[in-house]
C-alpha positions as CSV (number, residue, x, y, z in Angstrom):
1,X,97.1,125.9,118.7
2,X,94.5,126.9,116.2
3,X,93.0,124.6,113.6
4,X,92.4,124.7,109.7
5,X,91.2,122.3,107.2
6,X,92.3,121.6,104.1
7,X,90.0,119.9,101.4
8,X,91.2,118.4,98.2
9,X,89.0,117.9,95.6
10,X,87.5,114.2,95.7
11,X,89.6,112.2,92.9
12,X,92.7,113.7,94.4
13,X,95.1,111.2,96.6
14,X,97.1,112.3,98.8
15,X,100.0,112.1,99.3
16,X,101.1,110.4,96.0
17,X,104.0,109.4,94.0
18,X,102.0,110.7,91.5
19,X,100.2,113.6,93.1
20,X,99.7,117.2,91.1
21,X,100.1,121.1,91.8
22,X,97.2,121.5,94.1
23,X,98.6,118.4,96.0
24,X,102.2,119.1,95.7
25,X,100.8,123.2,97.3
26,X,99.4,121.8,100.1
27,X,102.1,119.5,101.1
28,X,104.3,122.3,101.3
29,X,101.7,124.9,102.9
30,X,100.5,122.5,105.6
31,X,104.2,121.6,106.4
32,X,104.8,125.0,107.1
33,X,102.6,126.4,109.5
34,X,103.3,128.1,112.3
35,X,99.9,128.6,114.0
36,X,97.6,126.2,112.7
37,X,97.7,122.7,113.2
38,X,96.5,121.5,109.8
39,X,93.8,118.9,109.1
40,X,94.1,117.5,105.2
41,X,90.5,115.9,104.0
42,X,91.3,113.6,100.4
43,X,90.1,110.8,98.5
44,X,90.4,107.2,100.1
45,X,92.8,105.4,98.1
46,X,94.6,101.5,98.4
47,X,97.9,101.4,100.4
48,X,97.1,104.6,102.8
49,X,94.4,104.1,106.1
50,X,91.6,106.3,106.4
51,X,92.8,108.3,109.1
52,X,96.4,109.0,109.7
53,X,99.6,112.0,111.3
54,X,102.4,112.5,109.0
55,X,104.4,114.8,110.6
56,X,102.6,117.9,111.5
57,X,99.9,117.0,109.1
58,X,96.9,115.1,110.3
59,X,95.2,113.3,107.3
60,X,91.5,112.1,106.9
61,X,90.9,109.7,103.4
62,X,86.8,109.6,102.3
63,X,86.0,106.4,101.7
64,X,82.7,106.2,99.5
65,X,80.7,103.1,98.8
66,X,80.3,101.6,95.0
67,X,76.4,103.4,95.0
68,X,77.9,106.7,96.2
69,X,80.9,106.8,93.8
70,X,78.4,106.2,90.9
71,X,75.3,108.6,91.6
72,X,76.4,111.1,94.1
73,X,80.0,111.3,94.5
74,X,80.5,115.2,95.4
75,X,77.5,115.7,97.7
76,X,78.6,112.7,99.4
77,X,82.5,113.6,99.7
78,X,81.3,116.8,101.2
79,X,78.9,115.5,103.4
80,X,81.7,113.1,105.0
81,X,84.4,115.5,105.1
82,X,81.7,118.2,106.9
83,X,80.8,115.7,109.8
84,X,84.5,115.1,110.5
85,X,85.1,119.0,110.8
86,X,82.1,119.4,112.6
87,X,83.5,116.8,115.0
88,X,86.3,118.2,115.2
89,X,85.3,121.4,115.4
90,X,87.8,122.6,112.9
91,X,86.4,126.4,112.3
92,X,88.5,127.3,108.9
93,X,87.6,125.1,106.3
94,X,89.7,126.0,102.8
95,X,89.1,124.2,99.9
96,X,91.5,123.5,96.5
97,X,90.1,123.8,93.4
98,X,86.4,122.4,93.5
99,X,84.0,125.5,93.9
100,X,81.0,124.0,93.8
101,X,81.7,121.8,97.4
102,X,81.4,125.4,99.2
103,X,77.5,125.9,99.0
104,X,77.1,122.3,100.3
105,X,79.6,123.2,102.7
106,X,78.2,126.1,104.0
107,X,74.7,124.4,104.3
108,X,76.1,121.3,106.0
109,X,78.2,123.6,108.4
110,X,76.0,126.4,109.0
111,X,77.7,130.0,109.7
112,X,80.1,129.6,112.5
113,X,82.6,128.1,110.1
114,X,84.7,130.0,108.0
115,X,85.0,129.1,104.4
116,X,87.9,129.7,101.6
117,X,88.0,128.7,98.0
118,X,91.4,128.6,96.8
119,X,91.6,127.9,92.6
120,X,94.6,126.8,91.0
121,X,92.6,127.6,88.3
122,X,90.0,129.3,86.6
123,X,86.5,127.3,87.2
124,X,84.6,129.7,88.2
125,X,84.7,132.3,85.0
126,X,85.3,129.2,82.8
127,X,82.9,126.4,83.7
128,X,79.9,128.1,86.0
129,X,76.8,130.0,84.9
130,X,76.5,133.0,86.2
131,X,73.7,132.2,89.2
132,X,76.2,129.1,90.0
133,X,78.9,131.4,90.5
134,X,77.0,134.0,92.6
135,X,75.9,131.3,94.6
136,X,79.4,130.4,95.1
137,X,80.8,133.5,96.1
138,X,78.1,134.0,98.5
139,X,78.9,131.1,100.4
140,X,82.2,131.8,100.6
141,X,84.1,134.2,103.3
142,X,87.6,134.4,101.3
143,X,88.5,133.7,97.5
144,X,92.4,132.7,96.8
145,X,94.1,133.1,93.2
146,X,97.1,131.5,92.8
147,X,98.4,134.1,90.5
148,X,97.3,137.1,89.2
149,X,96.3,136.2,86.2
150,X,93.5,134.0,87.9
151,X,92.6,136.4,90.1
152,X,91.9,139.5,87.0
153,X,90.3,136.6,85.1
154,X,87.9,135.2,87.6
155,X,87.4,138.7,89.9
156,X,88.5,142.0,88.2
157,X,87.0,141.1,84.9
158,X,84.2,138.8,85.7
159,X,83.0,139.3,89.4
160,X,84.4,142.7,90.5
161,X,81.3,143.0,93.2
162,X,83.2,140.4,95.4
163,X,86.8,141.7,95.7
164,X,86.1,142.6,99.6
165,X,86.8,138.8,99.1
166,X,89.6,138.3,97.0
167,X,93.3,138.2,97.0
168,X,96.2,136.3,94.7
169,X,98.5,135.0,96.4
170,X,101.2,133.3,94.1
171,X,102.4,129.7,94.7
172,X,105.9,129.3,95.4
173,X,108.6,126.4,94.8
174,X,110.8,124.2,97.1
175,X,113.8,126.3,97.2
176,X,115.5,123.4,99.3
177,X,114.9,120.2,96.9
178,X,115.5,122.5,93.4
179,X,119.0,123.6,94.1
180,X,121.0,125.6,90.9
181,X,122.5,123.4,89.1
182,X,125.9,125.2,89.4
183,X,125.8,123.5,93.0
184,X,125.2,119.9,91.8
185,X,127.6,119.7,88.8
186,X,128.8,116.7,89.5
187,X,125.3,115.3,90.1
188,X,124.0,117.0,86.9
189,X,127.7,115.4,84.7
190,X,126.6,111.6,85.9
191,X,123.1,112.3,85.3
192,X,123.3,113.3,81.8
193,X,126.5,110.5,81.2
194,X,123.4,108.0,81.8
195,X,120.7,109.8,79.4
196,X,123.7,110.2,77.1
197,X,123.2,113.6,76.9
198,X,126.4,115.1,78.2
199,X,128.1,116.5,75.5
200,X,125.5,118.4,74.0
201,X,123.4,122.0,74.8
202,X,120.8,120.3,76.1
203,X,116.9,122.3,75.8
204,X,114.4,120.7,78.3
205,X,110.7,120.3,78.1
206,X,109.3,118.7,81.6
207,X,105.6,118.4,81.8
208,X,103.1,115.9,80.2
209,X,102.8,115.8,76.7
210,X,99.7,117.0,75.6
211,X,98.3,119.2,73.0
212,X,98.0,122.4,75.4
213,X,101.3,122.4,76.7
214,X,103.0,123.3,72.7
215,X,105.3,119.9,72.8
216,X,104.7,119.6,69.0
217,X,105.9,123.4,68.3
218,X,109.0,122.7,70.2
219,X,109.9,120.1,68.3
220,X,108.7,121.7,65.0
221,X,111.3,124.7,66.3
222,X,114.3,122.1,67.2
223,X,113.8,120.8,63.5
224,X,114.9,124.2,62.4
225,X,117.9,124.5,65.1
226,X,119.4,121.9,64.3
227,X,121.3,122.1,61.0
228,X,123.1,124.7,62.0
229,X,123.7,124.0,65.5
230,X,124.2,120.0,65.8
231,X,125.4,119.9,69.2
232,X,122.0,120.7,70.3
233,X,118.9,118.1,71.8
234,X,115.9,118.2,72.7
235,X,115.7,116.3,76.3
236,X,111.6,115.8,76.9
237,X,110.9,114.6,80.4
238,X,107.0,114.1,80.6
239,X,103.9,111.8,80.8
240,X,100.6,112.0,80.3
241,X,98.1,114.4,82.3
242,X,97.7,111.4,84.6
243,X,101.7,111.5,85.4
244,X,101.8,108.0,83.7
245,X,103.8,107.1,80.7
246,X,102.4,109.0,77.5
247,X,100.8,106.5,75.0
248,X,97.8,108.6,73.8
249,X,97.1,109.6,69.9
250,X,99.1,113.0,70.4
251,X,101.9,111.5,71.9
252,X,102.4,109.3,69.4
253,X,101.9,112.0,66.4
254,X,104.6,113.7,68.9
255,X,107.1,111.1,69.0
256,X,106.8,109.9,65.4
257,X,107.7,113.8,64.3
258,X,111.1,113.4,66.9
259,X,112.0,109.9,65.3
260,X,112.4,113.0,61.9
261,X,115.7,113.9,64.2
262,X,115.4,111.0,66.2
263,X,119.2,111.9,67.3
264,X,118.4,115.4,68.8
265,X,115.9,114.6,70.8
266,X,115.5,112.3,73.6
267,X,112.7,111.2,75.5
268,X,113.3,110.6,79.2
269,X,109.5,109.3,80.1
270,X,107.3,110.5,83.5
271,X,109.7,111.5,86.3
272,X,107.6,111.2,89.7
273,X,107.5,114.1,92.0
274,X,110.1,112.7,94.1
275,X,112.9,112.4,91.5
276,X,111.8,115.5,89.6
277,X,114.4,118.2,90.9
278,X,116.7,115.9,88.8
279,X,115.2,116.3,85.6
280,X,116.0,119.7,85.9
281,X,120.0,119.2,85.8
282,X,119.7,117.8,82.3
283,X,119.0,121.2,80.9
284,X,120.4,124.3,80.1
285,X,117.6,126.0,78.6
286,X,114.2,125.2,80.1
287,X,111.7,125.7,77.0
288,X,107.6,125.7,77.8
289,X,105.5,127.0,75.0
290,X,102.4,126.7,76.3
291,X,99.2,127.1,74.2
292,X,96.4,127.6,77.2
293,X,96.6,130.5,80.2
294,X,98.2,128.4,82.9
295,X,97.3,129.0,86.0
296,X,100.5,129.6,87.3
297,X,102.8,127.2,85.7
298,X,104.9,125.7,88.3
299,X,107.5,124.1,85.8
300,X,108.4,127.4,85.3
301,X,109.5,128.2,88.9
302,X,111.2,124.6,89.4
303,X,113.3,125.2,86.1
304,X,113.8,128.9,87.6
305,X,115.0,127.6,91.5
306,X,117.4,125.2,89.6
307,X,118.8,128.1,87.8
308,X,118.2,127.3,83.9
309,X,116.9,130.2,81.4
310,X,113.6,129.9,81.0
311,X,111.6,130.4,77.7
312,X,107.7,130.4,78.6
313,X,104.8,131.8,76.8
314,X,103.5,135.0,77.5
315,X,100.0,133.8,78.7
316,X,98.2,133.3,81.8
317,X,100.5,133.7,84.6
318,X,103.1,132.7,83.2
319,X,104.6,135.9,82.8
320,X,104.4,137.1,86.9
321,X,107.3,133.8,86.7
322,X,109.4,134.9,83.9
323,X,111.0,138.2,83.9
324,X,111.6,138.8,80.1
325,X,114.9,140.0,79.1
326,X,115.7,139.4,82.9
327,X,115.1,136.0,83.9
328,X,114.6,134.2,80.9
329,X,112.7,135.3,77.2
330,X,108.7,135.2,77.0
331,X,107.3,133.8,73.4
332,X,104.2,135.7,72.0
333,X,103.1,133.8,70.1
334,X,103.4,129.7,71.0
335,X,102.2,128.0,67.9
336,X,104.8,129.9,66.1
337,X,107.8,127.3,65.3
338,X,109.9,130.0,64.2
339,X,109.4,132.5,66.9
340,X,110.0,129.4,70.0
341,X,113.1,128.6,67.3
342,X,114.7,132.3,67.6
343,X,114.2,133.1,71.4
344,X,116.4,129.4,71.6
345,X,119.0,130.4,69.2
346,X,119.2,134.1,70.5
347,X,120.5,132.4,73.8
348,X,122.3,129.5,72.5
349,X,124.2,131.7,70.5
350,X,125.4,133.9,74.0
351,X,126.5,131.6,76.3
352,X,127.0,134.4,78.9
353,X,123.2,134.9,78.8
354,X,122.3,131.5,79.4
355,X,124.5,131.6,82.6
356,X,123.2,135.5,84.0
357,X,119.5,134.3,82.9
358,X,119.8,131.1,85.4
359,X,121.5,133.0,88.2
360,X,118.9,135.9,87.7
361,X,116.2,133.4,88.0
362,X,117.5,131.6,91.0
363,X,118.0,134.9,92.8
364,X,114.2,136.2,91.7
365,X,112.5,132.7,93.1
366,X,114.3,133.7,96.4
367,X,112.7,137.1,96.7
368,X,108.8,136.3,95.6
369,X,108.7,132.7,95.4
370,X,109.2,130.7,98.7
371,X,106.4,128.4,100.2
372,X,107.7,129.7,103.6
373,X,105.9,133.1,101.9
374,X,102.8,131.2,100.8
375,X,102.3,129.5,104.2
376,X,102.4,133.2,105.9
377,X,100.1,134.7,103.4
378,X,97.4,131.7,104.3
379,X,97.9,132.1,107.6
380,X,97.3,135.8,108.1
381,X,94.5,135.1,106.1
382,X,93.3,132.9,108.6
383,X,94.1,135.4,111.2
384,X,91.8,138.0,109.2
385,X,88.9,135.6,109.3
């Protein structure tokens, strides 16, 4: 069988209870190979041994000493990870997220080694100089956007010269753990029994509360929903960007403006990635206003494979998720209280929509959004190379 590496960036662990997208997209890609046997390169971390096989899934953890964490982390994460490739002669090397690894990598490993940068999001057109990026893109042999969006931002508007290079290929979601919730019911009845949340329309946020993600607009918008529509709540399942409970200055601000209507909203607190599929079942509107360009936005297709409406802002890829009118609504304008306020009362006040909305979006993850999809794209990638 034919070999691949995968390398993770060097503060990543992996696998975690409290592991991100990029990790979350390689534990499901690697899983699912069907010609490579995959080789995963991470950060060394307490509780997990340097070198392990997790089902198909051979694992190598970088341990660095205190001098090389301090001065020379990267070069010396890479230089690690390339002397185990090279030993095991593992001739694709694709790497998550960290750009600036591939011209060490291709000087460490010379030119018999194939070399693919995969970004989940947008580091090259956002934090790179011009020469840095060149240099980049020169060292590599493939480029890999996770959505569209990042592949327009970083390649057709930015770097058209390398598109021989370049495809999107669109992460996907676990169709088998998110199940619709119209499967689960009496799951999703007990479940929202113990948040006390069951006898209300319930409009869920998951992700971690910060700034970027438009937390604070949502609730400015439930403020105005609420008068007239009581038996509404606000059900915010989220940490902070380091999937640990949010206690920050803006989640603070956020939670002292929900104690306002401290009885339509609840706060759930961070749901690890093993238990998350169950936040989804105490919604029936999933609501995201999201002030940056998301990569991708994988809440999106969770809440979409569990079968709520979605409500997501129309930026970054975001929209290649959502279907508006279809699958869910797309906001235009996410710092606008009173536009998130209306797209939630336009479906709270049609029930029927809610319900074709969720089914629509169960169906549409089904068609484009499998990780069995992803897998095959990578791999015929591979093939290409």
């Amino acid at each position: 069988m034919k070999k691949a590496a995968t390398v993770l960036p060097d503060d990543a662990y992996h696998p975690s209870p409290r592991q991100g997208a990029t990790q979350i997209g390689v534990e499901e890609v690697t899983n699912r190979f069907k010609k490579y046997s995959p080789y995963v390169f991470s950060a060394h971390f307490s509780g997990r041994p340097d070198h392990e096989i997790i089902g198909k899934v051979e694992h190598y953890r970088i341990k660095l000493n205190a001098f090389e964490n301090m001065f020379s982390r990267k070069s010396s994460y890479v230089a690690k990870t390339a002397a185990i490739i090279k030993k095991l002669d593992l001739p694709i090397v694709h790497v998550r997220n960290r750009p600036l690894y591939m011209p060490l990598l291709r000087k460490m490993l010379g030119k018999n080694y194939k070399l693919v940068l995969h970004e989940h999001n947008q580091n090259i057109a956002d934090t790179l100089s011009e020469a840095q990026a060149i240099e980049v893109f020169e060292s590599i042999d493939a480029y890999v956007a996770v959505s569209r969006f990042t592949y327009d931002f970083e390649i057709t508007n930015k770097y058209p010269q390398y598109k021989n290079k370049a495809q999107a290929i669109l992460n996907g979601v676990n169709l088998d753990k998110f199940r619709p919730i119209w499967e689960q019911k009496e799951k999703a009845i007990s479940l929202r029994k113990k948040y006390n949340i069951a006898n209300s329309l319930n409009i869920l946020f998951a992700g971690a509360i910060r700034e970027r993600k438009g937390i604070h607009h949502l609730v400015e918008a439930i403020k105005m929903i609420v008068p007239s529509h009581k038996n509404v709540k606000l059900v915010i399942a989220g940490g902070s960007k380091d999937n640990l409970e949010a206690k920050d200055s803006f989640a603070n601000m956020v939670k002292a403006e929900a104690a306002k209507i401290a009885d339509s909203i609840k706060f759930i607190g961070f749901i690890p990635p093993s238990e998350v599929q169950n936040a989804y079942l105490l919604g029936d509107i999933f609501v995201g206003p999201s002030l940056w360009d998301e990569p991708f936005g994988l809440v999106f297709a969770e809440a979409s494979a569990s079968g709520l409406a979605v409500i997501g802002s129309r930026k970054g890829g975001i929209p290649e998720i959502i279907k508006d009118g279809e699958t869910g609504l797309l906001i235009n304008d996410p710092e606008d209280p009173k536009e998130i306020a209306d797209k939630i009362e336009s479906l709270i006040t049609n029930p029927a929509k809610i319900s074709s909305f969720g089914r629509a979006a169960r169906k549409y993850m089904e068609s484009k959004f499998s990780w069995d999809r992803v897998a095959k794209e990578i791999e015929d990638l591979y093939d290409k190379l």
